[in-house]
Residue frames as qw, qx, qy, qz and C-alpha x, y, z in Angstrom:
[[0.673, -0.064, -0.696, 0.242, 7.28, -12.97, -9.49],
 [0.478, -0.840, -0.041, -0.253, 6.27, -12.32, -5.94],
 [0.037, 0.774, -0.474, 0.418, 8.92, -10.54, -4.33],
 [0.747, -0.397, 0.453, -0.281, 8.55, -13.29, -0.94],
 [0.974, 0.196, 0.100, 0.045, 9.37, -16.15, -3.23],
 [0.689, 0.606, -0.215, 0.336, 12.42, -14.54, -4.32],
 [0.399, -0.671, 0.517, -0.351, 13.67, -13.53, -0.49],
 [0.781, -0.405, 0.467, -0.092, 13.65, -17.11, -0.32],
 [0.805, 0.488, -0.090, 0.324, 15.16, -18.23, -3.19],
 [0.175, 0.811, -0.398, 0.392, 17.90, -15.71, -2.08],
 [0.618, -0.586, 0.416, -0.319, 18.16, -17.87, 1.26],
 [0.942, 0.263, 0.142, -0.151, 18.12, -20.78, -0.11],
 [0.656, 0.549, -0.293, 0.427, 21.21, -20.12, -2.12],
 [0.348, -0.766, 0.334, -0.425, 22.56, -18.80, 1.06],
 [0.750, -0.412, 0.406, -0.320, 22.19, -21.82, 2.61],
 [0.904, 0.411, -0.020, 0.117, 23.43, -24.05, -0.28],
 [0.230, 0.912, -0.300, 0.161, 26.54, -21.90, -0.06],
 [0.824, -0.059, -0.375, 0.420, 30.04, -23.82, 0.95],
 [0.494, -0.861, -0.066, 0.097, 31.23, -22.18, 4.22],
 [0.490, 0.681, -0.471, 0.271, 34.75, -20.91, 4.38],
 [0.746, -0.171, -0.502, 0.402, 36.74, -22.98, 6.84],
 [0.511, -0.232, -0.358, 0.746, 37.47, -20.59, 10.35],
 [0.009, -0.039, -0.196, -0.980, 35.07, -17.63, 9.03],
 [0.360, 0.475, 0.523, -0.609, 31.45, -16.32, 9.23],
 [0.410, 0.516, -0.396, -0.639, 31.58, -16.19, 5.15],
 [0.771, 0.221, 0.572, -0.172, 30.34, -18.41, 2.26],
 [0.285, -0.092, 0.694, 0.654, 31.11, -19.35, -1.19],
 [0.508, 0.533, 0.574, -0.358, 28.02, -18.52, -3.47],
 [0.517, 0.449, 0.591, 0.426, 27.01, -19.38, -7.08],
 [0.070, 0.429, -0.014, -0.900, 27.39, -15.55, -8.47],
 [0.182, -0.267, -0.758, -0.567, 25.56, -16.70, -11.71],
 [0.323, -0.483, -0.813, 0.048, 22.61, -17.48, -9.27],
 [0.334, -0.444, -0.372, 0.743, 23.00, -14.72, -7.15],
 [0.096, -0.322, 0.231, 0.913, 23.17, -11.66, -9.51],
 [0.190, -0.414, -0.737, -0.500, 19.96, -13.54, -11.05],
 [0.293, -0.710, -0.595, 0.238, 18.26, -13.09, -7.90],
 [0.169, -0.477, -0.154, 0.849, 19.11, -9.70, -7.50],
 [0.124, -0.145, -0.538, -0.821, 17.99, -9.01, -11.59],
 [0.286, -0.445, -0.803, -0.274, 14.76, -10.77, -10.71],
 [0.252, -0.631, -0.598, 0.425, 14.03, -8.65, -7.36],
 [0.070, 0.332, -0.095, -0.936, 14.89, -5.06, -9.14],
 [0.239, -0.414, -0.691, -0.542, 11.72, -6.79, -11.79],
 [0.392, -0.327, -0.858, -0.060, 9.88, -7.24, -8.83],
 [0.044, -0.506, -0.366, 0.780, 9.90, -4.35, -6.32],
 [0.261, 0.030, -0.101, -0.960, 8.52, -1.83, -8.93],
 [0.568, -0.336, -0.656, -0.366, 5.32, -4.56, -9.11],
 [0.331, -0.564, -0.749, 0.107, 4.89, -4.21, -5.81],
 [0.150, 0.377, 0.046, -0.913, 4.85, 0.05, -5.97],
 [0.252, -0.024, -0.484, -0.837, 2.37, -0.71, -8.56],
 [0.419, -0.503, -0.734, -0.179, 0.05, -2.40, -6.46],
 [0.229, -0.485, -0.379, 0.754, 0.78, 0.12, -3.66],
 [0.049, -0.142, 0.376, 0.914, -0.74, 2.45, -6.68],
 [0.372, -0.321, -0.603, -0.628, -3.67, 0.77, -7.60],
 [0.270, -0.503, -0.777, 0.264, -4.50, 0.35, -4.04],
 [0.073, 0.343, 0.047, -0.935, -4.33, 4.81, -3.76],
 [0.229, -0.103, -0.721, -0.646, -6.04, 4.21, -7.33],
 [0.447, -0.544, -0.695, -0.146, -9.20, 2.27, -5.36],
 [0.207, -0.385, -0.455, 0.775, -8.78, 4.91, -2.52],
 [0.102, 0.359, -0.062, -0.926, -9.58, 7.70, -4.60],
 [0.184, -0.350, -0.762, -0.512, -12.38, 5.67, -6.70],
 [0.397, -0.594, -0.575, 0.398, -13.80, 5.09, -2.99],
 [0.246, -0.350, -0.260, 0.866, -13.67, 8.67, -2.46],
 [0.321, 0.080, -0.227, -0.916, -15.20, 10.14, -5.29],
 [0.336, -0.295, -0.798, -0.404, -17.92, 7.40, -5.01],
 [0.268, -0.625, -0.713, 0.172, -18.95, 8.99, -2.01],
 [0.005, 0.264, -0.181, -0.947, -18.52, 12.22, -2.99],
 [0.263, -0.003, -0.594, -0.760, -20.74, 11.71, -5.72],
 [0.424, -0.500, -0.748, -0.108, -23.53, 9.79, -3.34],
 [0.198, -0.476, -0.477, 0.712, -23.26, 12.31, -0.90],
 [0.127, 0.208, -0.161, -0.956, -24.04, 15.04, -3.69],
 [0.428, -0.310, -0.741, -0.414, -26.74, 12.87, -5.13],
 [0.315, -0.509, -0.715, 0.362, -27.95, 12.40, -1.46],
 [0.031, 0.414, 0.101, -0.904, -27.75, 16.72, -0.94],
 [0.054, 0.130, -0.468, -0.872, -29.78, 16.93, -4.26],
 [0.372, -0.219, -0.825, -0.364, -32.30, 14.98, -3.24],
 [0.316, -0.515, -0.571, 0.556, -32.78, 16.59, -0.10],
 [0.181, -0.130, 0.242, 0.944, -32.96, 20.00, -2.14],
 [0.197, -0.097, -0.792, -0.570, -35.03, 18.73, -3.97],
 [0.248, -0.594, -0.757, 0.112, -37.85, 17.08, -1.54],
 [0.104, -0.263, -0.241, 0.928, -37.21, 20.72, 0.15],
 [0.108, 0.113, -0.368, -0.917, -38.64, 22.40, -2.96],
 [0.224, -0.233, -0.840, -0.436, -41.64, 20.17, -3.23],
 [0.387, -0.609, -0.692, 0.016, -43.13, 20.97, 0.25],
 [0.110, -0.043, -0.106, 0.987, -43.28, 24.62, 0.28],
 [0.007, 0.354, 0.477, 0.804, -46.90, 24.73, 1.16],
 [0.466, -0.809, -0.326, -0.148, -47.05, 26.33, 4.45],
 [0.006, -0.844, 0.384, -0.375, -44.44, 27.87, 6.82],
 [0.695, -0.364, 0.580, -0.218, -44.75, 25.03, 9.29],
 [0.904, 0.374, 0.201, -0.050, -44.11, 22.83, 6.47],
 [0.677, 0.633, -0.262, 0.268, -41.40, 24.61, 5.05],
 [0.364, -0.760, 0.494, -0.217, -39.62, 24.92, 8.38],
 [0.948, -0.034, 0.306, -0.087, -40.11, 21.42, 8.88],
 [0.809, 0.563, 0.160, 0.053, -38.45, 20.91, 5.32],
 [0.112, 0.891, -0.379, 0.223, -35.63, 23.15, 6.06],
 [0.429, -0.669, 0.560, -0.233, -34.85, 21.39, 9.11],
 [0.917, 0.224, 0.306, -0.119, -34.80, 18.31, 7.50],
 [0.829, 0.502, -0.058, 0.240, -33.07, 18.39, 4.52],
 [0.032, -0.833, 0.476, -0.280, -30.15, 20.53, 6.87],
 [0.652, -0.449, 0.585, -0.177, -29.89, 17.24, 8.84],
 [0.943, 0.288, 0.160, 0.057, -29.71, 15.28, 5.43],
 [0.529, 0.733, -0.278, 0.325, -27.21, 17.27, 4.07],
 [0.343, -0.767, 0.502, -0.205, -24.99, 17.47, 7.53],
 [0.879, -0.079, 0.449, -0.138, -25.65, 13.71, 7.88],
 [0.887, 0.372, -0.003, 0.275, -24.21, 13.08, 4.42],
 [0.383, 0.768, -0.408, 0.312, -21.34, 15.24, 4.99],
 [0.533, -0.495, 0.649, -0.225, -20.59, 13.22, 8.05],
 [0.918, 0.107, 0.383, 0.008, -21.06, 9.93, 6.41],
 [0.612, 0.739, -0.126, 0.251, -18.71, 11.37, 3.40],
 [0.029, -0.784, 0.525, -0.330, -16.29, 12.57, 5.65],
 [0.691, -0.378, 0.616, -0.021, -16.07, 9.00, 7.63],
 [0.929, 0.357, 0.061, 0.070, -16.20, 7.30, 4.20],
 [0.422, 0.782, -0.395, 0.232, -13.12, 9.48, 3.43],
 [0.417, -0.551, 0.691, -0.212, -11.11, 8.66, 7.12],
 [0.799, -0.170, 0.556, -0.153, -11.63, 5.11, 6.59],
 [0.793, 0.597, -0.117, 0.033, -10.27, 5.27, 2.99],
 [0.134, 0.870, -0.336, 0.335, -7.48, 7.10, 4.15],
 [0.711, -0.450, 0.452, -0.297, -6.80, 4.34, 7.07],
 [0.933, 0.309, 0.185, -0.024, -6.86, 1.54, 4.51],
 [0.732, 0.621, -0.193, 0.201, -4.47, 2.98, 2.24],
 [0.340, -0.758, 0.450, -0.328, -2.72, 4.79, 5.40],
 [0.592, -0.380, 0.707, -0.072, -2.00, 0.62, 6.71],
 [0.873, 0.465, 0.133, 0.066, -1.87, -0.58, 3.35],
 [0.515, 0.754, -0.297, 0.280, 1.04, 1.71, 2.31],
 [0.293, -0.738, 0.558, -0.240, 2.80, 1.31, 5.72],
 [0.810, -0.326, 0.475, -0.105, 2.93, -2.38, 5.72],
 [0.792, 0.459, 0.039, 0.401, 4.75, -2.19, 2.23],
 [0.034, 0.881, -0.392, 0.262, 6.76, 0.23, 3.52],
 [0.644, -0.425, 0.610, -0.182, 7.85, -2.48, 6.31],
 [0.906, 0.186, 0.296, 0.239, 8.03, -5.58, 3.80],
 [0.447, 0.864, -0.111, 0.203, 10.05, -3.06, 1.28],
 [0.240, -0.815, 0.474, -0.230, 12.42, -2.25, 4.35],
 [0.818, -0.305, 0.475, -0.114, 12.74, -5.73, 5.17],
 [0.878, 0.360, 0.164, 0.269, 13.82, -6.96, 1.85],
 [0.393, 0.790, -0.300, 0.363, 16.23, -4.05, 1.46],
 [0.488, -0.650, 0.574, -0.096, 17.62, -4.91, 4.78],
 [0.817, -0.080, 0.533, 0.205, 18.10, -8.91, 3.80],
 [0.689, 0.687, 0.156, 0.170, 19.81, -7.27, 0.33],
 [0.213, 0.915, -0.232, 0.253, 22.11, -5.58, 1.56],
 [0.509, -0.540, 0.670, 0.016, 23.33, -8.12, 4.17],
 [0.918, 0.294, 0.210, 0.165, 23.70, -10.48, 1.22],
 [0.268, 0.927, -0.215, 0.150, 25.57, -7.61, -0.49],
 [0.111, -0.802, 0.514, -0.283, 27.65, -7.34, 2.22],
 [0.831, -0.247, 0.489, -0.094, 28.22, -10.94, 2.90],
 [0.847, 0.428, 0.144, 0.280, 29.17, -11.64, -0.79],
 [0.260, 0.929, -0.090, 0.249, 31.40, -8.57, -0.29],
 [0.747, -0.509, 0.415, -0.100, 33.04, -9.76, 2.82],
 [0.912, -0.048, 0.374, 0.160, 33.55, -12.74, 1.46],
 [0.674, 0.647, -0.143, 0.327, 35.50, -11.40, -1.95],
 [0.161, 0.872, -0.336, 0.316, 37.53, -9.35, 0.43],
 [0.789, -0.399, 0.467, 0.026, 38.63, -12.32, 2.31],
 [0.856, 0.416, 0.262, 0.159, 38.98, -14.31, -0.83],
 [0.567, 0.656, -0.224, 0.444, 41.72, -11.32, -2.54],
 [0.418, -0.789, 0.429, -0.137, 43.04, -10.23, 1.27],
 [0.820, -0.340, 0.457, 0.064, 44.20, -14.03, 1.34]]
């Protein structure tokens, strides 16, 4: 169940809640409550597991250009070897495949930054939803907690 649906559900009941008369505190359905709370401990690890598969597709992304960048060097190697039949030729060839191979290792190396960005504001904006929900949990917490200790104080 997405984790957002269940922030509001959690409001929701909030808002349902009978006020206490002269107090910032509510009454709330514990039954209801203590579901929501089961259902959101289901739900956070599902979203660390998409914060996983998203590292997961980082690092596919990575070795797929790893692995085109070595294809790309091997094929510059390669052509090298084929036109080795003059000096001015093989310079030529040298200077060439040195600019392929740099060239991929620049293109590899942005492929990598820009993986690393992705996942880099991927993982940070679950960090921030994550925070947020543990923040609006714990003032529930502490609202339902309040409230008991009104409830036996009186």
């Amino acid at each position: 169940m997405d984790i957002l649906h269940l922030v509001d559900r959690l409001e929701e009941l909030f808002n349902e809640s009978r006020p206490i008369w002269l107090t910032h505190s509510v009454i709330v359905d514990e039954d209801r409550m203590l579901d929501l709370i089961d259902q959101m401990r289901v739900a956070i690890p599902e979203e660390i597991k998409k914060a996983q598969q998203v590292i997961a597709q980082r690092d596919r992304i990575l070795a797929q250009a790893k692995e085109e960048a070595n294809r790309t060097i091997a094929l510059a190697r390669e052509k090298a070897e084929k036109t080795l039949e003059d000096n001015e030729i093989i310079q030529s060839a040298k200077m060439r495949a040195e600019e392929i191979i740099n060239q991929s290792r620049q293109e590899s190396e942005i492929s990598q930054r820009e993986a690393d960005n992705y996942i880099l504001e991927t993982l940070t904006g679950l960090e921030l939803h994550l925070d947020r929900l543990i923040t609006q949990v714990r003032n529930g917490i502490k609202s339902l907690q309040d409230e008991i200790y009104a409830i036996h104080k009186e």
